[in-house]
Backbone as CSV, one residue per row, in Angstrom:
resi,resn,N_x,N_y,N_z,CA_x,CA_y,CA_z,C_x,C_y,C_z
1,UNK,3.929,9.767,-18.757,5.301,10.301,-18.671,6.328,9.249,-19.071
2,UNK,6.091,8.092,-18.730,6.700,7.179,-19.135,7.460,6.286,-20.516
3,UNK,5.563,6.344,-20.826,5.779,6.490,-22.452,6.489,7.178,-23.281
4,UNK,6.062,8.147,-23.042,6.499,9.469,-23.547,8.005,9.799,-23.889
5,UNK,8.623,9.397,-22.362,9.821,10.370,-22.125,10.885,9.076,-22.598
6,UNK,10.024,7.384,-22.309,11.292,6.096,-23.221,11.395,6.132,-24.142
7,UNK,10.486,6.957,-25.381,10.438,6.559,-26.939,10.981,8.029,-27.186
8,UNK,11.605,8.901,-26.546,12.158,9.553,-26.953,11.541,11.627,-26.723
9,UNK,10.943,11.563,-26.206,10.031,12.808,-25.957,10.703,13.347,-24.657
10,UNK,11.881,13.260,-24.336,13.054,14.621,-23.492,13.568,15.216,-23.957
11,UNK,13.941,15.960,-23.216,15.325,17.371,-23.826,16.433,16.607,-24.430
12,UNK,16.814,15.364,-23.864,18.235,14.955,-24.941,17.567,13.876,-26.290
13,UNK,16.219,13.965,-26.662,15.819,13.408,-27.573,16.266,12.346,-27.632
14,UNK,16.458,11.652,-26.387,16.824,10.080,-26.248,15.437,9.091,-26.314
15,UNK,15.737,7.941,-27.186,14.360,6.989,-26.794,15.575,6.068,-26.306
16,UNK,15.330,6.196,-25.016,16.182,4.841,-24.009,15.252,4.231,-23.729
17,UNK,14.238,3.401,-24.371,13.698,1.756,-23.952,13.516,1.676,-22.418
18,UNK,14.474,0.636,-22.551,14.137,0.191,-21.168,15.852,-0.360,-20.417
19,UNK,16.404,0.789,-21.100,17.723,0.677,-20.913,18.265,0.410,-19.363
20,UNK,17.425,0.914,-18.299,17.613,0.979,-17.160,17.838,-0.510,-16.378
21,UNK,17.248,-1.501,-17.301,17.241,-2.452,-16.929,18.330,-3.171,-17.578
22,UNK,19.103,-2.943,-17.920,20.418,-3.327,-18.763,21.745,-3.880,-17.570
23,UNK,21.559,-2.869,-16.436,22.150,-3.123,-15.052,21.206,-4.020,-14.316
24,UNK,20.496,-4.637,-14.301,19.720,-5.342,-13.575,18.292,-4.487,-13.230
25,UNK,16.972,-5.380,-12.977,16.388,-4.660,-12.522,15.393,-4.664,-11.384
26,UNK,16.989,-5.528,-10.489,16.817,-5.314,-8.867,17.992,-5.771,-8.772
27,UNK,18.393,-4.505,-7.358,19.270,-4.767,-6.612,19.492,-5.567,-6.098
28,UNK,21.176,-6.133,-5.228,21.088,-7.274,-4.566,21.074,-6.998,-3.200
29,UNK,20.689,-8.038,-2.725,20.495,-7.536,-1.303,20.735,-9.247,-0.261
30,UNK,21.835,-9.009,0.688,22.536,-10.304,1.582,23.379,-10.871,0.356
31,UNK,22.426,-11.741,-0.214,23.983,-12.295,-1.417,23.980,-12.218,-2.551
32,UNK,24.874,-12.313,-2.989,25.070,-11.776,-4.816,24.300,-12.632,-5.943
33,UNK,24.315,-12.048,-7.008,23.676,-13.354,-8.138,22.181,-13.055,-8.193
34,UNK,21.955,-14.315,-8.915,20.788,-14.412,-9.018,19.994,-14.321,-8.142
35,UNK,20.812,-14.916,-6.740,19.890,-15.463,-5.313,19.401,-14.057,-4.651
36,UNK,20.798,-13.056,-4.979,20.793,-12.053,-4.444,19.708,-10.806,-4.526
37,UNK,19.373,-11.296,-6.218,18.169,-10.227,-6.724,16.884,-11.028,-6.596
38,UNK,16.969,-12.394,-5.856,15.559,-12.859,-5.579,15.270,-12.237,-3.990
39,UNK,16.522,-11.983,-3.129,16.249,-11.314,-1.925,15.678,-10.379,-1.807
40,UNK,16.318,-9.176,-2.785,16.115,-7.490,-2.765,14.853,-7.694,-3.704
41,UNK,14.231,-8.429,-4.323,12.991,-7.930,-4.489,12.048,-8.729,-3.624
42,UNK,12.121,-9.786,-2.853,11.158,-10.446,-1.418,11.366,-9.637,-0.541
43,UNK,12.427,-9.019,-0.273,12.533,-8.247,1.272,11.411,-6.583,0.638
44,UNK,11.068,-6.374,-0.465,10.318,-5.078,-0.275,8.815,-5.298,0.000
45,UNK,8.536,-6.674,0.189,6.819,-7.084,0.736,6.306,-6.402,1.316
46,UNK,7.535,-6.063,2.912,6.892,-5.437,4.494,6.273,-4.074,3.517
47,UNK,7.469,-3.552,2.814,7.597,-1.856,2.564,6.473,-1.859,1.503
48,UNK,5.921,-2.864,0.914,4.961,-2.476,-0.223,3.364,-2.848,0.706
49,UNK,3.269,-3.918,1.555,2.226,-4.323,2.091,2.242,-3.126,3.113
50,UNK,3.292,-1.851,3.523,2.493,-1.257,4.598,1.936,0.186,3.329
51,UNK,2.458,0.329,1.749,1.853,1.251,1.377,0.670,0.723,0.104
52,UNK,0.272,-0.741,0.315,-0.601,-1.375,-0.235,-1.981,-1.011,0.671
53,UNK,-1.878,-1.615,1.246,-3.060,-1.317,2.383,-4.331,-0.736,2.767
54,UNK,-5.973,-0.739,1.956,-6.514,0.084,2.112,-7.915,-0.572,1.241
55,UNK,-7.638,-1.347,-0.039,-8.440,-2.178,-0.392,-9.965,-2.524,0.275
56,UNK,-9.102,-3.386,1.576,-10.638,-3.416,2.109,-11.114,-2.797,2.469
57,UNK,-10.435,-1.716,3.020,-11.676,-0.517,3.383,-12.789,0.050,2.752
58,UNK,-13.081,-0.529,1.825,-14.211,0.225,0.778,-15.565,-0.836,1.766
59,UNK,-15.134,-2.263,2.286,-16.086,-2.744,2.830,-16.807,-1.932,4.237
60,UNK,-16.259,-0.903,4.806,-16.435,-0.246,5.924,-17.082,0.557,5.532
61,UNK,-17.160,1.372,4.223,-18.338,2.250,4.125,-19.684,1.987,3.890
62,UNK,-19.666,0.556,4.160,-21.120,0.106,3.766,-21.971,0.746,4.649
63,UNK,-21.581,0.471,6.229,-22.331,1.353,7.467,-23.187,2.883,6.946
64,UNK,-22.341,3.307,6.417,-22.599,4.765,6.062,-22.650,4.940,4.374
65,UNK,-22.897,4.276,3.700,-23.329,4.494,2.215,-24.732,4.384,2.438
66,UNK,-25.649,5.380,1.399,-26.937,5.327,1.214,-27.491,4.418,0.760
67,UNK,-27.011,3.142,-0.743,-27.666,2.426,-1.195,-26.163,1.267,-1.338
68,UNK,-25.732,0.732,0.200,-24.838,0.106,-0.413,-24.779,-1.289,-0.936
69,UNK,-25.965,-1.932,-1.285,-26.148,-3.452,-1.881,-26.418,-3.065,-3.411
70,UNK,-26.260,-1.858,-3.846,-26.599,-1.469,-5.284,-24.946,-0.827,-5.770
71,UNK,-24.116,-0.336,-4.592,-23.044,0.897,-4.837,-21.680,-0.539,-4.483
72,UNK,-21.740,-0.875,-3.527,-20.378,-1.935,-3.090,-20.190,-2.898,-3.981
73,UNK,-21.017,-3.650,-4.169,-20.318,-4.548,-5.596,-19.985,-4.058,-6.729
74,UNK,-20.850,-2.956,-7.181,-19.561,-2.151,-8.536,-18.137,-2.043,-8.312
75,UNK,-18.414,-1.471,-7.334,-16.563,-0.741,-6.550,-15.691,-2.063,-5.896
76,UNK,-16.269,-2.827,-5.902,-15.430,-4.596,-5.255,-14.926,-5.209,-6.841
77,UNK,-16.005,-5.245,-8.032,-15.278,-5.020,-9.305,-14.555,-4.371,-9.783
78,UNK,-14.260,-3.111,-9.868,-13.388,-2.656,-10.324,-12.144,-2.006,-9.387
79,UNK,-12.208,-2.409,-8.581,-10.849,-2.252,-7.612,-9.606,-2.816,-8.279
80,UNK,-9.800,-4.066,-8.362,-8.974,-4.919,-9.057,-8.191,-4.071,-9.950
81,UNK,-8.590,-4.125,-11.066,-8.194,-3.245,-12.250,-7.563,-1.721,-11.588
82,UNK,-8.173,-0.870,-11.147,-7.095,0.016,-10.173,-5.894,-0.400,-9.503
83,UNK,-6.228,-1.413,-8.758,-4.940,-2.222,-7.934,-4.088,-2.271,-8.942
84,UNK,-4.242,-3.213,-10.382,-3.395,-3.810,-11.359,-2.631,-2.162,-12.234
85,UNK,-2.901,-1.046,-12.296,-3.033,-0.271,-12.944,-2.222,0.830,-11.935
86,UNK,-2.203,0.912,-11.010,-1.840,1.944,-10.096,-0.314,1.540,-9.374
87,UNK,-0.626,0.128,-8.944,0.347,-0.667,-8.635,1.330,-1.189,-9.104
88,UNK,0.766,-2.193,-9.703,1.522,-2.612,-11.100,2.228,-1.883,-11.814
89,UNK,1.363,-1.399,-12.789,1.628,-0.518,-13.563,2.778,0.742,-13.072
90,UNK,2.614,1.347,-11.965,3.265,2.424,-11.252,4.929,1.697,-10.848
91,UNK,4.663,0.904,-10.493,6.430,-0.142,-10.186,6.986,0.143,-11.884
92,UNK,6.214,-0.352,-13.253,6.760,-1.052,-13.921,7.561,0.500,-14.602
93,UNK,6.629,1.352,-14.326,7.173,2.758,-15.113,8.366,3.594,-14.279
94,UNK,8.406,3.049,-13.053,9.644,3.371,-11.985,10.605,2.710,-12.456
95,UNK,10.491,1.563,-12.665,11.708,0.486,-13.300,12.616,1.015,-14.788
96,UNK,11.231,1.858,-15.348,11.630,2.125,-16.857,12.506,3.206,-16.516
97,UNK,12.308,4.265,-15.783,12.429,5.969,-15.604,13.621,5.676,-14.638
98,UNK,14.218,5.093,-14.081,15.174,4.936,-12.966,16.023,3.707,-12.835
99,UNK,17.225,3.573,-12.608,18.134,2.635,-12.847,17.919,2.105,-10.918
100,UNK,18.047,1.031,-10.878,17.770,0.202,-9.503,18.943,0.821,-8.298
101,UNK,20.054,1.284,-9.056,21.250,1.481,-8.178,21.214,3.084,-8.532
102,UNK,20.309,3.605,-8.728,20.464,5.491,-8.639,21.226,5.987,-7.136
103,UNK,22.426,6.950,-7.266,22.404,6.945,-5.816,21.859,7.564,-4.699
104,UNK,20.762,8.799,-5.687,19.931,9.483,-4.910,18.490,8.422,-4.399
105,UNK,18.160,7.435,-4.739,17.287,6.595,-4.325,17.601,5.838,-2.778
106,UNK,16.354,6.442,-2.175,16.358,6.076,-0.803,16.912,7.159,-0.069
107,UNK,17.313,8.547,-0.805,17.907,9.520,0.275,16.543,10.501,0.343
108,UNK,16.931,11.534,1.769,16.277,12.249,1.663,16.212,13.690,0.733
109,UNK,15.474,14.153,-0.061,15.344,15.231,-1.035,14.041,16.003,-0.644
110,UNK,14.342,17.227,-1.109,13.673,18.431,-0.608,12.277,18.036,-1.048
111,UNK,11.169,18.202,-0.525,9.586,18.130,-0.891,9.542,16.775,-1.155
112,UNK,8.647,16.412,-2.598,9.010,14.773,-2.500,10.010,14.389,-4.035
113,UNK,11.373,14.997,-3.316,12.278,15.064,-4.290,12.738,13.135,-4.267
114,UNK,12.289,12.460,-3.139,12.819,10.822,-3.168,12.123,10.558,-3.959
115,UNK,10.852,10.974,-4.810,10.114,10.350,-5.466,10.713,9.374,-6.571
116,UNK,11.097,8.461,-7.523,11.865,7.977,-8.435,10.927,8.851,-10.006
117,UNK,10.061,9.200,-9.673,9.267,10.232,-10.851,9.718,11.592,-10.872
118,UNK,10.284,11.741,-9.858,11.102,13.550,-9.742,12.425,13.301,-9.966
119,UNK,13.052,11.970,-9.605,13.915,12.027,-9.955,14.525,11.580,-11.535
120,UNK,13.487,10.843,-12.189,13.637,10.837,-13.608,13.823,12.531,-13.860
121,UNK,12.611,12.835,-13.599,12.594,14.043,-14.394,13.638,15.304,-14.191
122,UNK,14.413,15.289,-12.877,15.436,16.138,-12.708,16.480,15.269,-13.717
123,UNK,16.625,14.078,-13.781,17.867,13.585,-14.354,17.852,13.839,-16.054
124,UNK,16.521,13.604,-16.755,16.359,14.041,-18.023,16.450,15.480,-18.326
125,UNK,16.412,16.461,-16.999,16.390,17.632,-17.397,14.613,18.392,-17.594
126,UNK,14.021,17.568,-17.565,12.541,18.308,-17.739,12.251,19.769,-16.647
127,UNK,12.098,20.693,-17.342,11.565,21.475,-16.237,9.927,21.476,-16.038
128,UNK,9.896,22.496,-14.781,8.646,22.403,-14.133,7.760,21.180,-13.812
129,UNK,7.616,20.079,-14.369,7.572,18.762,-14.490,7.796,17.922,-12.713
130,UNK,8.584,18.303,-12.035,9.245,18.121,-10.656,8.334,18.531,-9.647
131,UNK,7.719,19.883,-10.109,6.797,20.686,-9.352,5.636,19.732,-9.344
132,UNK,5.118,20.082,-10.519,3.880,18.980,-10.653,3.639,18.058,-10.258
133,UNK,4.755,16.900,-9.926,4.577,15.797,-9.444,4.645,15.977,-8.169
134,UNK,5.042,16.492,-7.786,5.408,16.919,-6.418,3.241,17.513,-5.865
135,UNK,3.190,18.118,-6.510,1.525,18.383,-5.991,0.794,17.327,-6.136
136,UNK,0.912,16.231,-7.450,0.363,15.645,-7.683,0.494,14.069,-6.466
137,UNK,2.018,14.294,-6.040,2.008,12.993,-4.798,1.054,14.156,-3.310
138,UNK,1.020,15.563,-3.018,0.317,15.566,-2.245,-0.870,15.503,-2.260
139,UNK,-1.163,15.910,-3.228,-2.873,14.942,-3.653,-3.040,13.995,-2.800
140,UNK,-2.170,12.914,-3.302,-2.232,11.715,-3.214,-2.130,11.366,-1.602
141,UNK,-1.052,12.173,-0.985,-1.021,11.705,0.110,-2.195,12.282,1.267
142,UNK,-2.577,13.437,0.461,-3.889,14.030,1.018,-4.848,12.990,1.525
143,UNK,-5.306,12.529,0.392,-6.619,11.388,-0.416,-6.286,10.122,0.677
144,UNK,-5.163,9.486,0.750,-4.533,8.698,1.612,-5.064,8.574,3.572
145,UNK,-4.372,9.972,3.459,-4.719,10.360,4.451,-6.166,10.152,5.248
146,UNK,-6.955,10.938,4.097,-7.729,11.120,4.878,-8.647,9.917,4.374
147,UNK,-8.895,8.674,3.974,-8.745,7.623,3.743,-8.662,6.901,4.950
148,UNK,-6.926,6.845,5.825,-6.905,6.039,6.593,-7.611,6.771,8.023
149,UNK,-7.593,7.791,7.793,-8.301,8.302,9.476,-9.580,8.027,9.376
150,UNK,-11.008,8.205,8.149,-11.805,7.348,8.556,-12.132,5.924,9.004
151,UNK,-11.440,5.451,8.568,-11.154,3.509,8.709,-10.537,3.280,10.225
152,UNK,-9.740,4.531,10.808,-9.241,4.534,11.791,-9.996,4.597,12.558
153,UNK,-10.745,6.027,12.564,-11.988,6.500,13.496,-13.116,5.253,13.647
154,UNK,-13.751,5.057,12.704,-14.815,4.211,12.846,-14.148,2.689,13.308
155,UNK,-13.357,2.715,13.643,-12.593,1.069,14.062,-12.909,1.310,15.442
156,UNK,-12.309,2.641,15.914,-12.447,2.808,17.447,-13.538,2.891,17.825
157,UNK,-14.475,3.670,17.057,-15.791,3.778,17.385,-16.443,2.672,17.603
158,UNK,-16.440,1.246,16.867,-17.054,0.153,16.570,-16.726,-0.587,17.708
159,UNK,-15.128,-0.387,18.109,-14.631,-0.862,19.264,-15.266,-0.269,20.880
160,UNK,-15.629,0.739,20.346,-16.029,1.493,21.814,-17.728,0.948,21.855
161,UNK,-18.431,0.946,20.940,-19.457,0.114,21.057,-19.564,-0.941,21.469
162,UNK,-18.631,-1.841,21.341,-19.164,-3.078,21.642,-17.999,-3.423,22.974
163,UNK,-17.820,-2.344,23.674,-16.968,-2.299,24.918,-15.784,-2.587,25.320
164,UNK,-15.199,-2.569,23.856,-13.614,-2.648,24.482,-12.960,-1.477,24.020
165,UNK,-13.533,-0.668,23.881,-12.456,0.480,24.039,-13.351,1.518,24.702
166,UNK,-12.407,3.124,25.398,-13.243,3.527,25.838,-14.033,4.052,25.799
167,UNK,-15.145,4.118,26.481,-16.929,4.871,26.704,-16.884,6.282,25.780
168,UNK,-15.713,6.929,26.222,-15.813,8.586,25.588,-16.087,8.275,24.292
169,UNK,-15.432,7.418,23.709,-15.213,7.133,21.953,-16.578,6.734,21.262
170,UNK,-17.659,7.074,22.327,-18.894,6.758,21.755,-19.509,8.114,21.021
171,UNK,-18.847,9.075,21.832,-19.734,10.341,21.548,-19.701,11.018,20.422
172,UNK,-20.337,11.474,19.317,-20.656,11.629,18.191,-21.224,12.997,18.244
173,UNK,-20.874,14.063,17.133,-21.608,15.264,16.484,-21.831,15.294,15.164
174,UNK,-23.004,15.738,14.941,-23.518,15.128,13.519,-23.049,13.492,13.232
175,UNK,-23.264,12.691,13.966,-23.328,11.463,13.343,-21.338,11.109,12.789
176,UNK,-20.632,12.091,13.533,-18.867,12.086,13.550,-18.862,11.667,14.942
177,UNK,-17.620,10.870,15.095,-17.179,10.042,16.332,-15.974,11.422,16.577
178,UNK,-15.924,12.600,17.026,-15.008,13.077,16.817,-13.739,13.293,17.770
179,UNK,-14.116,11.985,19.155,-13.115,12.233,20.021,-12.196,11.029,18.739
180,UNK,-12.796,9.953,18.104,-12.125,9.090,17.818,-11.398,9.422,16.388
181,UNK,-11.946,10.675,16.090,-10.981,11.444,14.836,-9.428,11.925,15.295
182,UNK,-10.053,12.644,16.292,-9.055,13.455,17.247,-7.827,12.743,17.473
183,UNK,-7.959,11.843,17.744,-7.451,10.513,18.904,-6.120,9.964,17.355
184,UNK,-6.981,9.760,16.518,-6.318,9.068,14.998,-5.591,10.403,14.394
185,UNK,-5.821,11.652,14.198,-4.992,12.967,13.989,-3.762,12.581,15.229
186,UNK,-4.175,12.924,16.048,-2.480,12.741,17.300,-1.976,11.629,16.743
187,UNK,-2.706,10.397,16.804,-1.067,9.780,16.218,-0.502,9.838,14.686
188,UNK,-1.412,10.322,13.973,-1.238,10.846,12.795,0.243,11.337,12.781
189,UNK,0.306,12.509,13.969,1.530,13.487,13.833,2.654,12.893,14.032
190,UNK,2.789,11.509,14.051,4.458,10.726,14.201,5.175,10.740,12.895
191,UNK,3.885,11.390,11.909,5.013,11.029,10.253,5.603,11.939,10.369
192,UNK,5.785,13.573,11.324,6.480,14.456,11.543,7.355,14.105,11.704
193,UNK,8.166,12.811,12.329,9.539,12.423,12.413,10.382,12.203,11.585
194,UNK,9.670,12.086,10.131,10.084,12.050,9.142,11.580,13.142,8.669
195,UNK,10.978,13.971,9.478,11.968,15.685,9.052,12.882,15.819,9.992
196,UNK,13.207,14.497,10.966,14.830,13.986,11.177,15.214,13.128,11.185
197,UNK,16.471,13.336,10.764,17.495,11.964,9.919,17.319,11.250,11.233
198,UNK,17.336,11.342,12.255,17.738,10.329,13.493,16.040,9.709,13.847
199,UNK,15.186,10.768,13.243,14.103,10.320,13.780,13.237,9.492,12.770
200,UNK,13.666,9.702,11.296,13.250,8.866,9.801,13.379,7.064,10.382
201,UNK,14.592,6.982,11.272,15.191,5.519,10.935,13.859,4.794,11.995
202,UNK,13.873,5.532,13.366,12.701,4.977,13.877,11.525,5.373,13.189
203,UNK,11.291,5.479,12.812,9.486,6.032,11.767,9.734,4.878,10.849
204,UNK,11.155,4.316,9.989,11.288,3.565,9.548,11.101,1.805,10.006
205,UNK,11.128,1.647,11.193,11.097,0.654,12.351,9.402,0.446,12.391
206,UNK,8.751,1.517,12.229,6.989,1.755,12.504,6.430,1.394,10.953
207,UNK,6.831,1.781,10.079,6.471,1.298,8.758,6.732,-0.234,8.449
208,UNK,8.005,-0.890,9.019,8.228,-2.167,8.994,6.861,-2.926,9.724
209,UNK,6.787,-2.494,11.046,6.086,-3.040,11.899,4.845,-3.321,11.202
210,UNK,4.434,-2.045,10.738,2.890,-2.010,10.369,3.045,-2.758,8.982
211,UNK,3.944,-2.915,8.317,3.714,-3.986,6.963,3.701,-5.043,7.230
212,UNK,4.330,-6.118,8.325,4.153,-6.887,8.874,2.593,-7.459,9.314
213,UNK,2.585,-6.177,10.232,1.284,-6.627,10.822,0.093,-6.368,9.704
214,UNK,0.401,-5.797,8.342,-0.942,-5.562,7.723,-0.655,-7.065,7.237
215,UNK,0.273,-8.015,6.368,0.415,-9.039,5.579,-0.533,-9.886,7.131
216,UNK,-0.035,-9.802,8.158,-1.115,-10.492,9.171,-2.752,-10.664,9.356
217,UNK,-3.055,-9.337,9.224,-4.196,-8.434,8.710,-4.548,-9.712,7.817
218,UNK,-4.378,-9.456,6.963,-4.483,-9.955,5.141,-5.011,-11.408,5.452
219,UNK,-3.838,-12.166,6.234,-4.343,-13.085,6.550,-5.208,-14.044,7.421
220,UNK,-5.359,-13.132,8.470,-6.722,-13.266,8.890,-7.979,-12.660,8.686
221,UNK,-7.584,-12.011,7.511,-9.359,-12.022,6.849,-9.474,-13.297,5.737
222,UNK,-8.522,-13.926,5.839,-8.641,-14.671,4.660,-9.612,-16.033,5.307
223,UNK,-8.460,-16.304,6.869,-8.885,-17.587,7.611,-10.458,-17.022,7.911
224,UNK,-11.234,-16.076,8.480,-12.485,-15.369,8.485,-13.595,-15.790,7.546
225,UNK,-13.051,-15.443,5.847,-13.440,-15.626,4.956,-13.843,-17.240,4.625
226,UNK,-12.970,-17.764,5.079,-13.147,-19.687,4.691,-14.137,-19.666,6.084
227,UNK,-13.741,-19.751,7.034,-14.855,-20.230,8.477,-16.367,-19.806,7.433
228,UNK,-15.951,-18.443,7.140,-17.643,-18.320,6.927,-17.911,-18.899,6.067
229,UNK,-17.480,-19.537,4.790,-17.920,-20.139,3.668,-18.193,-21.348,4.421
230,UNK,-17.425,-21.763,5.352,-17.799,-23.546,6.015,-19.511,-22.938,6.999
231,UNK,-19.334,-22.064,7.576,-20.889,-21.699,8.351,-21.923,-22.395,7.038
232,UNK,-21.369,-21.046,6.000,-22.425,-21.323,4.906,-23.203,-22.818,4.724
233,UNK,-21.650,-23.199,4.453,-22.156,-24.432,3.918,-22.958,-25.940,4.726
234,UNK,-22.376,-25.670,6.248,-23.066,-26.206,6.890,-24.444,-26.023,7.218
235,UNK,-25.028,-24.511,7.038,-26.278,-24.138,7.260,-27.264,-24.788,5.614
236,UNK,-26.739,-24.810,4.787,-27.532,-24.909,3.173,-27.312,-23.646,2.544
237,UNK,-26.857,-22.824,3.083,-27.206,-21.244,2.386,-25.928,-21.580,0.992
238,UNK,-27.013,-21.312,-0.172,-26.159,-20.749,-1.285,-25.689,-19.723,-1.294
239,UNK,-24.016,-19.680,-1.522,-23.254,-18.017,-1.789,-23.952,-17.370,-2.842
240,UNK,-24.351,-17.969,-3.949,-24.905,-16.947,-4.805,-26.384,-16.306,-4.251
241,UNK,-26.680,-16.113,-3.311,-27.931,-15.735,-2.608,-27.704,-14.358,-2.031
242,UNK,-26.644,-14.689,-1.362,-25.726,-12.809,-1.303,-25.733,-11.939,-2.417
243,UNK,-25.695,-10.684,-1.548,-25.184,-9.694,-2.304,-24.591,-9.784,-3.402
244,UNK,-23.164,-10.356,-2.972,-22.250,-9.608,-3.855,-21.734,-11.353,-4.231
245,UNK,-21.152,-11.720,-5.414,-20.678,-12.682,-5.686,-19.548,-12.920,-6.536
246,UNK,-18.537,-13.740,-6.443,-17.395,-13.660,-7.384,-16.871,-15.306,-7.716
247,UNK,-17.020,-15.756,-8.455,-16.865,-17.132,-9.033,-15.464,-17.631,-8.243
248,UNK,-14.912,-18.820,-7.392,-13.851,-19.151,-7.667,-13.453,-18.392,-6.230
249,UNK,-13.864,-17.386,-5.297,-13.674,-16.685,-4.525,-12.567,-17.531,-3.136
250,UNK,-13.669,-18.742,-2.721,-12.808,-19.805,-2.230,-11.698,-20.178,-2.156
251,UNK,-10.891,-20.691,-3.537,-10.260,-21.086,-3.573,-9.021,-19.646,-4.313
252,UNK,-9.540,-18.508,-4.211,-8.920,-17.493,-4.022,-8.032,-17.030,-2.935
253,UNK,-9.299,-17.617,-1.502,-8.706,-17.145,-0.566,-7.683,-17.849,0.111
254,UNK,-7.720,-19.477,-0.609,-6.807,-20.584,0.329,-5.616,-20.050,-0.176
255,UNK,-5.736,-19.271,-1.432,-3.917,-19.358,-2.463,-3.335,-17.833,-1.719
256,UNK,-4.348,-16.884,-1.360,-4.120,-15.882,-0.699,-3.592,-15.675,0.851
257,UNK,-4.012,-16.532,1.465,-3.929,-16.966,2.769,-2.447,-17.239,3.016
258,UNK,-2.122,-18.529,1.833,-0.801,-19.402,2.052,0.072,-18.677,1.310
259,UNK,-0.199,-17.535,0.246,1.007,-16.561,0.059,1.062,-15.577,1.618
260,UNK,0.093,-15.045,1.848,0.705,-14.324,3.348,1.728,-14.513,4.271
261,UNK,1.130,-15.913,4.000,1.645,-16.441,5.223,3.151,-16.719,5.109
262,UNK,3.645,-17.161,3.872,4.564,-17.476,3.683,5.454,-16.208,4.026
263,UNK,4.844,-14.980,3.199,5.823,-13.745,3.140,5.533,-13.546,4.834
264,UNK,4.722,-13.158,5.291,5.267,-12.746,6.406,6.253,-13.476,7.747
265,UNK,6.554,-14.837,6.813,7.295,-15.504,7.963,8.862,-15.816,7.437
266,UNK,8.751,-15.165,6.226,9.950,-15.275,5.947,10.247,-14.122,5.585
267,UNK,9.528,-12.712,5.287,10.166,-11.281,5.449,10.429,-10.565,6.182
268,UNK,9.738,-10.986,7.520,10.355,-10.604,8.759,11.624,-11.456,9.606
269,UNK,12.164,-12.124,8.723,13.335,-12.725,8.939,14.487,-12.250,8.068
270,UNK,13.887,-11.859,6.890,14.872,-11.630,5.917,15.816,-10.251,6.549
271,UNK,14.626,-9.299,6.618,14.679,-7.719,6.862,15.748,-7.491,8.224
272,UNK,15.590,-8.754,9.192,16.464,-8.627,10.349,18.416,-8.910,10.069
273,UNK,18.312,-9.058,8.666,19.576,-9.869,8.302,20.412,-8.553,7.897
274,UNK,21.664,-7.823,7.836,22.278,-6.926,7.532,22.390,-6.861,5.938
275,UNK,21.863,-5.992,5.058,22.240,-6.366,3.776,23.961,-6.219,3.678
276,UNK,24.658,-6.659,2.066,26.008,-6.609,1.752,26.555,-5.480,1.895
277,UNK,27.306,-4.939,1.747,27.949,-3.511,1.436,28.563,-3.300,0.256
């Protein structure tokens, strides 16, 4: 859509480039300038690390994959390239399709009219186009969904096994933990707050929280990750003897670790600061 609709393929037969970025392409946010657009794009970490989030979970289906020392290292390769492609890529075509200071951005709109992809396309005029995307983010948030409630469920479950959470959360049908489904659906239902303005800003307070605490997350799998490479290495065991192997992994995780760390100790400071008006 992107392509498409910058080189000229809308109703006003415009090829606008990348015109959007002509106004900047980030807002400022606390102070003006240059400094200002290094803020407003550090302060969106919390908001991108709580809808980043999910990566590792592909390591949790190992429990329950049929052949997973043949199936998990394919899918640990090519994640990456999804990440770079979905992520990446998905920011850079928002940037193209939408000017940073739109004033419908960040409001609420009917279905997922906030989208910055619905809202290109209402602003170029595309019809039916709005609809589509609109099914195509509940897909998405479907897939999401139900995504994080397994990772959820089996956390509690794992937890109730090994006795810190409670006994009930053991009980299983067909090989489903389903008090601990149950349990992850109820709190599921807080994104319902979404559908009031008074109740968005706290739901908004819970999304902060949890981006926070995932960049935390992040980084203590990282400190995890080094202990065990030092086990390794104190025992003799070669890493390439494992499963799964990735050149350079190490010193992946020290540069990963000390970006976390950084953002989360300085974006949860930033975010507490009133932006300009």
């Amino acid at each position: 859509m992107a392509v498409i609709t910058m080189s000229g393929g809308n109703p006003q037969g415009e090829a606008f480039g990348f015109s959007a970025w002509k106004a900047g392409a980030m807002s400022e946010y606390i102070s003006t300038g240059s400094l200002g657009q290094f803020l407003g794009f550090w302060s969106v970490f919390i908001q991108a690390a709580f809808a980043y989030g999910g990566p590792d979970f592909l390591a949790m289906t190992a429990g329950e994959a049929k052949y997973p020392r043949r199936v998990l290292p394919l899918v640990f390769r090519r994640v990456i390239y999804r990440l770079l492609a979905f992520y990446i890529g998905g920011v850079l075509c928002v940037g193209i399709l939408v000017r940073h200071d739109d004033p419908l951005l960040g409001t609420a709109q009917k279905g997922a009219g906030s989208s910055p992809f619905v809202l290109a396309a209402v602003r170029m005029g595309i019809p039916v186009l709005p609809s589509v995307i609109n099914a195509l983010i509940l897909t998405s948030a479907w897939s999401c969904g139900i995504c994080l409630s397994y990772t959820a469920s089996r956390n509690i479950y794992s937890n109730a096994l090994n006795g810190v959470a409670p006994a009930f959360f053991k009980r299983t049908w067909r090989g489903v933990p389903y008090f601990c489904v149950l349990a992850v659906v109820v709190v599921g239902l807080l994104s319902f707050m979404t559908l009031s303005n008074g109740a968005a800003e706290a739901f908004a307070w819970i999304t902060n929280l949890l981006g926070g605490l995932w960049i935390l997350n992040m980084a203590l799998q990282h400190i995890i990750y080094i202990r065990f490479r030092a086990g390794l290495s104190a025992q003799g065991i070669d890493r390439k003897t494992l499963p799964f192997y990735r050149r350079g992994q190490l010193y992946y995780s020290w540069a990963s670790l000390f970006g976390y760390s950084i953002i989360f100790l300085v974006s949860s400071h930033v975010r507490e600061v009133e932006p300009i008006d």
